[in-house]
C-alpha positions as CSV (number, residue, x, y, z in Angstrom):
1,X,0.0,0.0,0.0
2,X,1.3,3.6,-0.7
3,X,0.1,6.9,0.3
4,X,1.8,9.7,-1.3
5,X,2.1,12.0,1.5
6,X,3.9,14.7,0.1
7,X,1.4,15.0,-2.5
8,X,-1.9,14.8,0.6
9,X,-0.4,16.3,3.3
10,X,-2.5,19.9,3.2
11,X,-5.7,17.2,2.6
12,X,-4.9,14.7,5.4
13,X,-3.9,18.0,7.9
14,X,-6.6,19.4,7.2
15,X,-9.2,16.7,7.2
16,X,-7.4,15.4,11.0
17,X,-7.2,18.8,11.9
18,X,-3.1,18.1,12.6
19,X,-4.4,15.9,15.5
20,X,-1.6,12.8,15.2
21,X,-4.2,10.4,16.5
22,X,-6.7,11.5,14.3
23,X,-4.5,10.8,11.3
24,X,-3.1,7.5,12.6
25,X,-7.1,6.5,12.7
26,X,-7.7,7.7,9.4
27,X,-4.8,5.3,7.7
28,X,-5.4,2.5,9.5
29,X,-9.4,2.4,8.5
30,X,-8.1,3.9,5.1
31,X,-5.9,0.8,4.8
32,X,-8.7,-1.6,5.9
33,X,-11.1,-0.6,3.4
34,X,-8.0,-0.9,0.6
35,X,-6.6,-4.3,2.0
36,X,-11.2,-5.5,1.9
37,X,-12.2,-4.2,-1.5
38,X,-8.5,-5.4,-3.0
39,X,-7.2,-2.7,-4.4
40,X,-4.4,-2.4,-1.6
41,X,-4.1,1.5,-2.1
42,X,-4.8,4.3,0.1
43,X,-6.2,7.2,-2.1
44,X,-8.1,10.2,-1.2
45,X,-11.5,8.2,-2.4
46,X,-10.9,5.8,0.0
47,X,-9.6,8.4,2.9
48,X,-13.0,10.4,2.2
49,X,-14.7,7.0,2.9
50,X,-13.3,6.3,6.9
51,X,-14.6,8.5,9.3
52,X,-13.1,11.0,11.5
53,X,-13.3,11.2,15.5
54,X,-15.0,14.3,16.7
55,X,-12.5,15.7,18.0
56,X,-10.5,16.2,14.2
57,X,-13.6,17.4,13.1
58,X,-13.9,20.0,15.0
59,X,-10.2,21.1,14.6
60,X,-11.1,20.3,10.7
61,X,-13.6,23.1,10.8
62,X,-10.5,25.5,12.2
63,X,-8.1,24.4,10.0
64,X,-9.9,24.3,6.4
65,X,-8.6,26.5,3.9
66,X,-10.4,29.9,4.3
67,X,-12.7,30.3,1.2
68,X,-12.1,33.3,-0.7
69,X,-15.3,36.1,-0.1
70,X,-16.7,38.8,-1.8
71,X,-16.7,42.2,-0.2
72,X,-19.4,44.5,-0.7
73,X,-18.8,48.3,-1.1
74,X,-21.2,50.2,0.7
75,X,-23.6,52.9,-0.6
76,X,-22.7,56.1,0.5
């Protein structure tokens, strides 16, 4: 099995919130589901699959990229 890390690491810090546990729990069930359906990789289909503890996502919702917004001008 191979998880490109370099390649997910802003994805798998932001989906475990940094949280080291979190992230260990998110490969191991990652790896369970790849080792079960046979295709013995970890990829971000099969990461989006497992689900988090509450406490990554909680820190997820602090640590998601901000999304950009649209300022108004106001009428003077």
């Amino acid at each position: 099995m191979t998880v490109h890390s370099t390649a997910m690491s802003d994805y798998l810090f932001h989906r475990t919130g940094g949280m080291i546990g979190s992230l260990s729990q998110l490969i191991r069930g990652a790896a369970v589901l790849a080792i079960e359906d046979g295709s013995e990789a970890i990829t971000k289909d099969v990461l989006e699959i497992v689900p988090i503890d509450f406490a990554a996502e909680q820190s997820e919702q602090l640590t998601a990229p901000a999304k950009a917004t649209r300022r108004r001008r106001r009428a003077a």
